[in-house]
ROZA-226817 format. One record per atom (N, C-alpha, C): x, y, z. Coordinates in steps of 0.05 Angstrom, whole numbers, plus 5000, padded with zeros to 4 digits. Example, Ala and Ser with C-alpha at 12.3 -4.5 7.8 and 13.67 -1.06 7.14 Angstrom:
BEGIN
526448865156/524649105156/526449345156/525749555142/527349795143/525850015157/
! end
This chain:
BEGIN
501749765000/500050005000/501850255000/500850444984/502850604978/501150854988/503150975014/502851205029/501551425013/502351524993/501951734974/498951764963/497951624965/495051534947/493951804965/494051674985/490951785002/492851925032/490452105038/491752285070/489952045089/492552035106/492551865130/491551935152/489751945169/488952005187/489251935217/490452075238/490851905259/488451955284/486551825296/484151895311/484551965336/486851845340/487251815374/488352105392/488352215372/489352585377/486452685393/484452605383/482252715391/480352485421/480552625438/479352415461/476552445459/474752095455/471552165455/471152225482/468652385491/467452425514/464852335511/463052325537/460452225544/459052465557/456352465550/455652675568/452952535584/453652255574/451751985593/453351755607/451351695627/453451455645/452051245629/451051215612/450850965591/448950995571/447250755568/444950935538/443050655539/440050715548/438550585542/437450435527/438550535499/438250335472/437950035468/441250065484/441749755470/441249725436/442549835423/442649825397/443449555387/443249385374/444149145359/447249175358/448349365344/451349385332/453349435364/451749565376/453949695400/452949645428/450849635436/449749425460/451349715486/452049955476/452650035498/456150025497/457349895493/460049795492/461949995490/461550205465/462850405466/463150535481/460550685491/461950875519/462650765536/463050515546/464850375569/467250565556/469550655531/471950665535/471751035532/469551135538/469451425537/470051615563/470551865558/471651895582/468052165588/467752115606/465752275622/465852535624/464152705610/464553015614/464853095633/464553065644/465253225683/468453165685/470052985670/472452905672/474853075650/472653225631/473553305605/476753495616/476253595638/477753865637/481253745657/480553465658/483453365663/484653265649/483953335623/485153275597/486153395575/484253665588/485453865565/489154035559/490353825583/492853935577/494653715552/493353465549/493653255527/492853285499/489653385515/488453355478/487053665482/486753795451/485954045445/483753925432/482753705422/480353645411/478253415415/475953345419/474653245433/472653195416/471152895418/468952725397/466752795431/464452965433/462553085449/460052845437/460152665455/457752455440/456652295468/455752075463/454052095494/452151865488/449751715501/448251545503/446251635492/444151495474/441251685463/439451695487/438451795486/435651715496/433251545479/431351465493/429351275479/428351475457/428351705447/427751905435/429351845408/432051705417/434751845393/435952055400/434752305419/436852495422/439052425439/440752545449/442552655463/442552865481/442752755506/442852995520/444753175532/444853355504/447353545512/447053795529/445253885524/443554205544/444854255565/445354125585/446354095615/448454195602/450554065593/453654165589/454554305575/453254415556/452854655543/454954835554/453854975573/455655235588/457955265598/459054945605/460954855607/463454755597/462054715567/463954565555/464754845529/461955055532/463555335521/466355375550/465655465568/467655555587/470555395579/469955175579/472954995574/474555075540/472255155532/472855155496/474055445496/473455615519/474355845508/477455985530/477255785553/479555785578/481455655561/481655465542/483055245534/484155245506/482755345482/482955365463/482155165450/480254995456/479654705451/477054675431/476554495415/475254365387/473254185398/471254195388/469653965385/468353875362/467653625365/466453455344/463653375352/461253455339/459653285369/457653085353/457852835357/456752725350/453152675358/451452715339/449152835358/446352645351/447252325347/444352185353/443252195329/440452145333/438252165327/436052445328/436952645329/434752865347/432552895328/429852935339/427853015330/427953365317/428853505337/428953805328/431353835320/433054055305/435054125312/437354225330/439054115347/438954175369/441354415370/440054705365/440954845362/442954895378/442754855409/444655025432/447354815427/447554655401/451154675400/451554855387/450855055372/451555175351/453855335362/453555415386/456155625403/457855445405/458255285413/461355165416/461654845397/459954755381/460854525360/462354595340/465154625336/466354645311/465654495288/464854265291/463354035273/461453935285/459853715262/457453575274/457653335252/458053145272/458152805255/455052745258/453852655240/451852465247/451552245220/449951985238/450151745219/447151825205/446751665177/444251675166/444151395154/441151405156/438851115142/437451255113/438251175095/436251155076/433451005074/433250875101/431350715109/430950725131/428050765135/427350675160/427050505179/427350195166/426549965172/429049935176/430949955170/433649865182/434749935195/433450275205/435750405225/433150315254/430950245243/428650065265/429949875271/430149725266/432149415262/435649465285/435549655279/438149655290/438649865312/437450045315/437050285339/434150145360/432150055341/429650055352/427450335358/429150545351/427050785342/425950845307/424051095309/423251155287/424351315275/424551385251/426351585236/426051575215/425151685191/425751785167/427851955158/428951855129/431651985117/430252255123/428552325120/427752675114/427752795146/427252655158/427252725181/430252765199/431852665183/435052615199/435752855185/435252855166/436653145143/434953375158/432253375163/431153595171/432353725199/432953475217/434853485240/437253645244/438353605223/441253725220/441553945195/440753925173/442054175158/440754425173/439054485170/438954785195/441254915201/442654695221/444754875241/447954955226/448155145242/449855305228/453755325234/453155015223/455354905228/456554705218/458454695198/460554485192/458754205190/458354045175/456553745189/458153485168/458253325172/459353045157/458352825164/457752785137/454952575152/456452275145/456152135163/457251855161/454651615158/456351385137/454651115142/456250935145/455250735165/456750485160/456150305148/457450165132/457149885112/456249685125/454249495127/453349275140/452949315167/452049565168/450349525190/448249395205/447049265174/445449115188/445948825187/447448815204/448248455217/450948395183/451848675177/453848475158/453248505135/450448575137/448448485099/448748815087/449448935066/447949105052/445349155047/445049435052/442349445054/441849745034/441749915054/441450225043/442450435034/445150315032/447850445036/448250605006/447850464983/447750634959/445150794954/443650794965/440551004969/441951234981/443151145006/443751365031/445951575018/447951455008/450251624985/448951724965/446951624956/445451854930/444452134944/442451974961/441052204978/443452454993/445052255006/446952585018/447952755001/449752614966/450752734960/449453024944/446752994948/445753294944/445453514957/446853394979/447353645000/449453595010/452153565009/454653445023/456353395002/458453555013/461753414981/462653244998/462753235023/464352995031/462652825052/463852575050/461952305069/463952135081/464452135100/465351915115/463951605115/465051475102/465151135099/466250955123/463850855136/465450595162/464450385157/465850165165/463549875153/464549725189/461849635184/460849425209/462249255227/462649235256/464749095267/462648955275/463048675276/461748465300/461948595327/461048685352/461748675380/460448485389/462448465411/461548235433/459148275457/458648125458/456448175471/454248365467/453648425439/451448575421/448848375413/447548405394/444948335381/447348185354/449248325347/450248295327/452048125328/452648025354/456147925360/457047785344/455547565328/456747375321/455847415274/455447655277/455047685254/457947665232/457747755212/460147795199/460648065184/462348195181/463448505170/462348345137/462348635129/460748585102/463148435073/462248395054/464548275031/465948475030/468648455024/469848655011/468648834993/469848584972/467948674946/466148864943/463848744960/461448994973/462549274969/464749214994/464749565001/466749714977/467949554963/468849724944/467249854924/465549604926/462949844904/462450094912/460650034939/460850244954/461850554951/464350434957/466950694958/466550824923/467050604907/466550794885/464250904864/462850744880/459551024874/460151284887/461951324913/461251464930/463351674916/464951554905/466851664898/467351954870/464451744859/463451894839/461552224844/460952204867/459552294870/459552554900/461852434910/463152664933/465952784926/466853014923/469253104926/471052954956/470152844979/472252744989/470852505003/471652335000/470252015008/472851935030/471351915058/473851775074/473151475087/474751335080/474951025107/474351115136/472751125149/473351265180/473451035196/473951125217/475351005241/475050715246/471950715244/469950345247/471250175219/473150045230/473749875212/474649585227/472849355215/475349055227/477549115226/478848945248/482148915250/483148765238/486448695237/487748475229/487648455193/487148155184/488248095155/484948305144/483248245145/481248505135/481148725132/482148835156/482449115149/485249215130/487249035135/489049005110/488449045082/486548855078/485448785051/484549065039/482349055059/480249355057/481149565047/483549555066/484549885061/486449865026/487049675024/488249614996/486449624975/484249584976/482449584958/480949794948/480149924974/478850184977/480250484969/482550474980/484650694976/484250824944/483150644927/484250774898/481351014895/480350934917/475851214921/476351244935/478451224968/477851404991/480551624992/480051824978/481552034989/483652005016/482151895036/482251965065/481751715076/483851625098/484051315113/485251415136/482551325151/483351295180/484451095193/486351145207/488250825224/489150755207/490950785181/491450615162/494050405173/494150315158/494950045170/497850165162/499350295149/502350405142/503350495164/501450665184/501150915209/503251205190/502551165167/502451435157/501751665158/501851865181/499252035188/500552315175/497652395160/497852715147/497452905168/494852775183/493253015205/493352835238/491852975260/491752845280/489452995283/488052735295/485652805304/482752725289/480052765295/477252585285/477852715247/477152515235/477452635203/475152825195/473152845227/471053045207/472353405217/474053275232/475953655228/476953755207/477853475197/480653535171/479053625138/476453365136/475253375105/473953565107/473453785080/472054035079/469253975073/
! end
């Protein structure tokens, strides 16, 4: 794999935070799992002499939102004592949830071209129009991510969902599906390769910057992956070379 192709991304520059002690969901893919390795907002500000940038994301509620409101005032105070970045990853929300607009430098969120699958796999309701209605509003930076086999491994919505963004979005963050342990999903399998190369180059056609992000299998797969994919993703996160252009979440870096 040849370094030069694509900008390398390194994630671990940026520390995730929680602004929940867990998340009612129980989603199929993540069962909760992730924020076990997140660090707790109330904890944020013994860190800021490490990291200048921070993934602001948290547990849904039975809603899909996030409840960020509470820390709001706080996490301006730190942003502006500190000189510090955020990324905030923000759910499912029904409204737009305007009160990041003061201190989110970005806004990641995942999208369904379907309803029935992000049902299937969240257990709430949601329409594509409704996730878009959610988020373009706010007045702020946004990169919208999907992951590949999300649902248990299988393709599903994924070339719907890349048509649909790319009429509003030059760039899309690409992740494909990990088995976790002790999920709905555990024992599923990451999607074909093959698959996701299609993927990548529909997407490719169709966004000025297409990136691999962070959610990728480990080991001889993600090997493969990244070899295959590299010639449509601009942009690879964790690449397996540890070639790094930037430091920190890739939705800081892609315009």
């Amino acid at each position: 794999m040849s370094g030069s192709s694509f900008t390398g991304i390194d994630p671990s520059a940026t520390l995730s935070v929680t602004v929940t002690r867990g998340c009612p969901l129980n989603c199929a893919h993540c069962g909760g799992h992730y924020l076990k390795h997140m660090v707790h907002v109330e904890e944020l500000e013994k860190y800021v002499d490490r990291y200048k940038s921070f993934l602001i994301s948290g547990g849904m509620l039975p809603n899909g939102e996030i409840p960020f409101g509470t820390y709001i005032g706080y996490l301006k105070e730190l942003k502006e004592k500190h000189g510090l970045k955020y990324n905030f990853h923000i759910g499912f929300p029904i409204q737009p949830p305007y009160e990041i607009e003061e201190v989110a430098d970005v806004v990641s969120f995942d999208f369904y071209a379907d309803k029935n699958v992000l049902r299937e796999v969240y257990g709430i309701e949601r329409g594509p129009e409704q996730i878009l209605n959610a988020v373009l509003p706010l007045k702020v930076k946004k990169v919208p991510h999907v992951t590949i086999g999300v649902l248990c491994g299988k393709i599903s919505h994924e070339e719907k969902a890349i048509e649909i963004l790319s009429k509003y979005f030059e760039s899309i963050v690409l992740n494909v599906f990990i088995p976790t342990p002790l999920t709905k999903y555990a024992n599923c399998q990451p999607p074909e390769i093959e698959e996701i190369v299609q993927i990548f180059a529909k997407a490719s056609d169709l966004f000025k910057n297409v990136v691999l992000g962070c959610m990728q299998p480990k080991g001889e797969y993600r090997k493969v992956l990244q070899e295959k994919v590299q010639k449509y993703a601009g942009f690879i996160v964790k690449p397996i070379t540890k070639s790094y252009d930037f430091q920190g979440c890739c939705s800081f870096y892609v315009i």
